[in-house]
PyMOL CGO cylinders between C-alpha atoms (Angstrom):
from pymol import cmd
from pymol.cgo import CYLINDER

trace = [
    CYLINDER, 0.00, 0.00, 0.00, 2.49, 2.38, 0.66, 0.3, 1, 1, 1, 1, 1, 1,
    CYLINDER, 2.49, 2.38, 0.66, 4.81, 1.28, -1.64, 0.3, 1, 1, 1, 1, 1, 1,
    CYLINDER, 4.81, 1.28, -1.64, 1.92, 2.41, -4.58, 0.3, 1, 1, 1, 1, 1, 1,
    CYLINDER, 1.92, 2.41, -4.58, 1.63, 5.75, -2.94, 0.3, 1, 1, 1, 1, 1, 1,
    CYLINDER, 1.63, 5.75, -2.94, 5.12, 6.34, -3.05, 0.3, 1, 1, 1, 1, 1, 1,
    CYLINDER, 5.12, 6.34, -3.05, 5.45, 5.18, -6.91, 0.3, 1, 1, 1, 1, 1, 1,
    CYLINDER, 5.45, 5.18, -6.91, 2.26, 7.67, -7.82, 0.3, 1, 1, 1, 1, 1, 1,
    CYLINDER, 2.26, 7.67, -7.82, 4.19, 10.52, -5.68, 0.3, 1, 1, 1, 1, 1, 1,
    CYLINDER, 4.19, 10.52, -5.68, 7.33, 9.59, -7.72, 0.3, 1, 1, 1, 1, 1, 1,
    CYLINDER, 7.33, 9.59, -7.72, 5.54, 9.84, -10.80, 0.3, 1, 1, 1, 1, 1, 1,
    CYLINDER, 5.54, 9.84, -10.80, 3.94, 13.10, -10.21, 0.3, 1, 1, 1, 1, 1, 1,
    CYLINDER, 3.94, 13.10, -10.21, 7.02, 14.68, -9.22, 0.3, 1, 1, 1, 1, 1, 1,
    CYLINDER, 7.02, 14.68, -9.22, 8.82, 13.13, -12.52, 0.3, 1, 1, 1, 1, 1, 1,
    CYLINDER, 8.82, 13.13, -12.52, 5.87, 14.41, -14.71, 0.3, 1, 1, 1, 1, 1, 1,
    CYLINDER, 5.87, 14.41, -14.71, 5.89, 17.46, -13.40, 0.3, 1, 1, 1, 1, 1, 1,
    CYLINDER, 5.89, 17.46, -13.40, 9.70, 18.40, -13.57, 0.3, 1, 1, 1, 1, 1, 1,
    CYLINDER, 9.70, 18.40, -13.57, 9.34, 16.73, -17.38, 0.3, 1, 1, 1, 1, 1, 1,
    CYLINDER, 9.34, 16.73, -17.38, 6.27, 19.65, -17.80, 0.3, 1, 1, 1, 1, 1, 1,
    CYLINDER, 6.27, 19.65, -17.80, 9.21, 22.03, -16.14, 0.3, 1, 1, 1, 1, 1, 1,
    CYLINDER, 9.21, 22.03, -16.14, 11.74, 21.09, -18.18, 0.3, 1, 1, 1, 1, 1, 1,
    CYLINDER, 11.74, 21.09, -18.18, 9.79, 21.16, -21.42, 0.3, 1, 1, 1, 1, 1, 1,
    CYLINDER, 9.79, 21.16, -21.42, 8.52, 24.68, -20.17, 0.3, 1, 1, 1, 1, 1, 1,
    CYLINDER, 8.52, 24.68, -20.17, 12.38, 25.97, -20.03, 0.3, 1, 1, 1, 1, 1, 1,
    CYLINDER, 12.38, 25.97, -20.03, 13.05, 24.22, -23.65, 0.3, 1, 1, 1, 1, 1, 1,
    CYLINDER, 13.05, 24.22, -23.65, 10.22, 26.13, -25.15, 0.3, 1, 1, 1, 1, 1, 1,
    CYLINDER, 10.22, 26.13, -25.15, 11.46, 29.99, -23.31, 0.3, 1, 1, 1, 1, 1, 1,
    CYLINDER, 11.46, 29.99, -23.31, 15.54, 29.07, -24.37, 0.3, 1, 1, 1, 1, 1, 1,
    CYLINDER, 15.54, 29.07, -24.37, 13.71, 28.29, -28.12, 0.3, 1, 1, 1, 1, 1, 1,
    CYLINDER, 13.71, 28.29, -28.12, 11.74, 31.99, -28.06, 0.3, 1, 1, 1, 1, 1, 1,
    CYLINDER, 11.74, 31.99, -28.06, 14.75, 33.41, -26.94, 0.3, 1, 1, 1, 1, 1, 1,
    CYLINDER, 14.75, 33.41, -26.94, 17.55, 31.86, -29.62, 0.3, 1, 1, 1, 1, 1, 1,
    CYLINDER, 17.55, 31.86, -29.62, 14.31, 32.81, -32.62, 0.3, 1, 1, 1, 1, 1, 1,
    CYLINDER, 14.31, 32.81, -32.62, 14.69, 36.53, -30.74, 0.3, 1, 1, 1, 1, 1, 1,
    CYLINDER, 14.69, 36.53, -30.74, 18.54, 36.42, -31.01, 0.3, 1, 1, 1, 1, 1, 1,
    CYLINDER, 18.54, 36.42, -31.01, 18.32, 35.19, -34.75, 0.3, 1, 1, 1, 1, 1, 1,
    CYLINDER, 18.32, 35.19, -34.75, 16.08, 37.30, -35.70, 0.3, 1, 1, 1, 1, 1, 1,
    CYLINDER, 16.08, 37.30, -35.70, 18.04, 40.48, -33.73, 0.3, 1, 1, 1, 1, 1, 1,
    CYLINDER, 18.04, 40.48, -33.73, 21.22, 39.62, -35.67, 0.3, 1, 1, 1, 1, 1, 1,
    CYLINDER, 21.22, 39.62, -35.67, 19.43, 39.28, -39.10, 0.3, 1, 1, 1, 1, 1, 1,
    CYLINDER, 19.43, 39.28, -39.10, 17.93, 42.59, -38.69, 0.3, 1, 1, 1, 1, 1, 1,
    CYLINDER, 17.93, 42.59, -38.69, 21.69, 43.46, -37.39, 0.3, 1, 1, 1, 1, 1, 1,
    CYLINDER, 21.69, 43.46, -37.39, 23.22, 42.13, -40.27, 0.3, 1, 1, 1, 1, 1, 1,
    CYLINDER, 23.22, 42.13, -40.27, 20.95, 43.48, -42.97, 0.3, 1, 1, 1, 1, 1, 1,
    CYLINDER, 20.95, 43.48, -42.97, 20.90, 47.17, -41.26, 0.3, 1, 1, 1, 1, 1, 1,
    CYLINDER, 20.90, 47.17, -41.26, 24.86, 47.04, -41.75, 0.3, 1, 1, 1, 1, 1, 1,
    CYLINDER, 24.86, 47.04, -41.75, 24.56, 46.18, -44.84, 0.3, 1, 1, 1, 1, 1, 1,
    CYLINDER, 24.56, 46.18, -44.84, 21.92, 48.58, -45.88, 0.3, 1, 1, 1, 1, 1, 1,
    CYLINDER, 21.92, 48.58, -45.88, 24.15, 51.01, -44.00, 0.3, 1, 1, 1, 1, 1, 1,
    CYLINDER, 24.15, 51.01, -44.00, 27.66, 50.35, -46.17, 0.3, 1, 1, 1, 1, 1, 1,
    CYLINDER, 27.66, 50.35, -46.17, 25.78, 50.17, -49.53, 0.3, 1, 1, 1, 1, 1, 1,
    CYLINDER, 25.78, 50.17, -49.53, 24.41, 53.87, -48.62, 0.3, 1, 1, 1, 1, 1, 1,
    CYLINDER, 24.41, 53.87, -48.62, 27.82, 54.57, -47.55, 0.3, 1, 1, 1, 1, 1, 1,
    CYLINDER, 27.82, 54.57, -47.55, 29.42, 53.45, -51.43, 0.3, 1, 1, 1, 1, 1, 1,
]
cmd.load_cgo(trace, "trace")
């Protein structure tokens, strides 16, 4: 009897640091599409910026 509690506990606390974890995947995924998109927008300023500049 106690040994099932124990399992269900287990498995609640693995299912819900899996939920955590996947949480923290999805924010670091926003934030690398952010960076990407900040250095494209970078990238094509500087270049708009040295064509003006020829």
């Amino acid at each position: 009897m106690g040994d099932d509690r124990m399992k269900r506990t287990f498995d609640l606390q693995e299912s819900a640091e899996e939920e955590a974890a996947m949480e923290i995947l999805d924010l670091l995924a926003l934030q690398v599409r952010r960076v990407k998109r900040g250095i494209k927008a970078t990238r094509d300023h500087g270049y708009a910026v040295y064509s003006n500049f020829l």
